[in-house]
Legacy VTK file of the C-alpha trace (Angstrom):
# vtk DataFile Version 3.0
C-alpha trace
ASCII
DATASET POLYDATA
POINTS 152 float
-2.283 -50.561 32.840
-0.367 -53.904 31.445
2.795 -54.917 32.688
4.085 -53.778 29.575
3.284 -49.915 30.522
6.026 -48.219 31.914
5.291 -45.233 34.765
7.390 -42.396 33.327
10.906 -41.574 35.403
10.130 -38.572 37.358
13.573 -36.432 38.329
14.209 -36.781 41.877
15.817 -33.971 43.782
16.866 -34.732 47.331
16.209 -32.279 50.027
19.342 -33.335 52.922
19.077 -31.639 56.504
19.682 -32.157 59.971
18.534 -31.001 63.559
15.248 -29.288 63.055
14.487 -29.855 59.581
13.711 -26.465 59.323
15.730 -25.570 56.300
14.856 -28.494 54.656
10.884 -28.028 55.327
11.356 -24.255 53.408
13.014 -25.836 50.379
10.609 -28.070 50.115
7.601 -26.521 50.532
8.697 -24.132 47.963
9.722 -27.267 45.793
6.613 -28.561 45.995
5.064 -25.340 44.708
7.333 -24.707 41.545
7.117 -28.089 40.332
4.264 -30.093 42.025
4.146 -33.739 41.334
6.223 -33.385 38.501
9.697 -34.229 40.138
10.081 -36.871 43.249
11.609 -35.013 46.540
13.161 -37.491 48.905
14.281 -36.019 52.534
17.250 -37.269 54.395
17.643 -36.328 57.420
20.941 -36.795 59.188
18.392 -37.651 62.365
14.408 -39.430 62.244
13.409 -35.579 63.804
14.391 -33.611 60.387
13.615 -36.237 58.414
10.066 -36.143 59.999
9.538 -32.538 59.754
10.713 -32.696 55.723
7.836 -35.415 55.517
5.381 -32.934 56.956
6.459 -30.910 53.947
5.013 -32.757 51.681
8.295 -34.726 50.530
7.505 -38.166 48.770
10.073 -40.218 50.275
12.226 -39.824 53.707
14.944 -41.379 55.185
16.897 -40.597 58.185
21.076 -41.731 58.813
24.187 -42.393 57.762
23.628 -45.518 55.387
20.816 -43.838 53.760
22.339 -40.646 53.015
25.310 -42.687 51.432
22.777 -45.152 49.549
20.597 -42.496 48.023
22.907 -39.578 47.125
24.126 -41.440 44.254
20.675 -42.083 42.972
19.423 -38.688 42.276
19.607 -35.778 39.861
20.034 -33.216 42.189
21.143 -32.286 45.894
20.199 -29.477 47.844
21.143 -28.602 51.353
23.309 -26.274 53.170
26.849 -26.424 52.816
27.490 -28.392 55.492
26.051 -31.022 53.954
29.823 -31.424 52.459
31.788 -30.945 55.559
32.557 -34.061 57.789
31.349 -33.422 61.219
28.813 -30.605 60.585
25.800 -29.692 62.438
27.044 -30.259 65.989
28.157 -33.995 64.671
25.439 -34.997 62.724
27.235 -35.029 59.355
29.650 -38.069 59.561
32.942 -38.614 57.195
31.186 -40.831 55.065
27.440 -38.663 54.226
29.974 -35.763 53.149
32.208 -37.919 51.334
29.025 -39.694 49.700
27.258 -36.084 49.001
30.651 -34.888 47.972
31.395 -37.859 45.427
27.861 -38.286 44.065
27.138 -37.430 40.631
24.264 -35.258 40.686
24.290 -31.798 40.785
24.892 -30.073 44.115
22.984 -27.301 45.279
24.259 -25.525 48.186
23.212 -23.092 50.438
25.954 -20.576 51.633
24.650 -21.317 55.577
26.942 -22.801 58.091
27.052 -22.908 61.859
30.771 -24.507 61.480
33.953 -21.904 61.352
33.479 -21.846 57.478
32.799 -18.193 55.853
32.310 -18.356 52.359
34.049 -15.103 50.140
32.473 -12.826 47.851
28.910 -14.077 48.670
26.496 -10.856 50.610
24.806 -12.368 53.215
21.111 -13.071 52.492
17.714 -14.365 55.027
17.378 -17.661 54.096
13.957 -16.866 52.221
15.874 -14.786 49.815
18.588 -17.479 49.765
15.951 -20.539 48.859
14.371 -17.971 46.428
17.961 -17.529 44.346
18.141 -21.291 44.484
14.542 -21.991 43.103
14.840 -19.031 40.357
18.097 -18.920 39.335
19.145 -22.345 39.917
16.421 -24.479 39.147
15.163 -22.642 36.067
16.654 -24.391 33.484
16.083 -28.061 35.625
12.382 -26.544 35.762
12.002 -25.549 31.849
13.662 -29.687 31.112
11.392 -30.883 33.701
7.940 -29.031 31.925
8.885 -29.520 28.211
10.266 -33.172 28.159
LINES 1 153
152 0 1 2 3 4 5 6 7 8 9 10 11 12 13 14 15 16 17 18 19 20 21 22 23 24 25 26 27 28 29 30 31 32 33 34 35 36 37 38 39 40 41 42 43 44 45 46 47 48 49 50 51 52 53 54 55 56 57 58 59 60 61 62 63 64 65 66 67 68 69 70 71 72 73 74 75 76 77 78 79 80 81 82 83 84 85 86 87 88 89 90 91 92 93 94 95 96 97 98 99 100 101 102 103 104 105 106 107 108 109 110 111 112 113 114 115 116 117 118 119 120 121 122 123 124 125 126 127 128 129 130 131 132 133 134 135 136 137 138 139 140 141 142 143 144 145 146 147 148 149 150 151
């Protein structure tokens, strides 16, 4: 390969959790068997624990904390997490003002899932396990991302 050869852009899809990393592991893993190596999938973790357990999952890239939430969220095609990914204060604290302001603001697509420990109840939305819920979000979701992603 000459410097002249370019490695193809691969779409990167950021995985963003917090306390266990246990949401973020599912999504993953489940990532990583739709579309393989064919898209990047960074974790950030709000803390080095979830971060950690995302890694485990087979993510390519991880970073935990504020500064990298708000440095990479703006550098991606898409964003999944759970809704409190959005909402200052979230996750017992873990979510400060400025990772939901930089999710909220970023231009990629945001893909939320309708969990929350926080007093937020979201309307018109059955409540679904979370396999079902990662499931809607890979198939109905990520289809068309998936079908861009395969044929160029």
């Amino acid at each position: 390969m000459s410097y002249t050869d370019k490695k193809p852009v691969l779409p990167r899809i950021c995985v963003i959790d917090g306390q266990g990393g246990g949401i973020g592991s599912a999504v993953i893993k489940k990532l990583k068997d739709l579309f393989g190596e064919a898209v990047e999938i960074i974790a950030l973790g709000t803390n080095a624990i979830a971060t950690a357990q995302m890694l485990k999952a087979k993510a390519n890239r991880g970073a935990s904390g504020e500064n990298a939430i708000v440095q990479t969220t703006g550098k991606v095609d898409i964003i999944i997490g759970t809704v409190g990914i959005i909402v200052a204060n979230a996750m017992m604290g873990e979510v400060t003002p400025k990772m939901a302001e930089a999710v909220a603001n970023s231009p990629a697509k945001k893909l939320l899932i309708p969990l929350t420990q926080e007093n937020i109840e979201i309307i018109g939305l059955p409540p679904a396990p979370l396999p079902h819920l990662i499931e809607a979000l890979l198939q109905e979701n990520l289809k068309n991302f998936y079908d861009e992603v395969q044929h160029g």
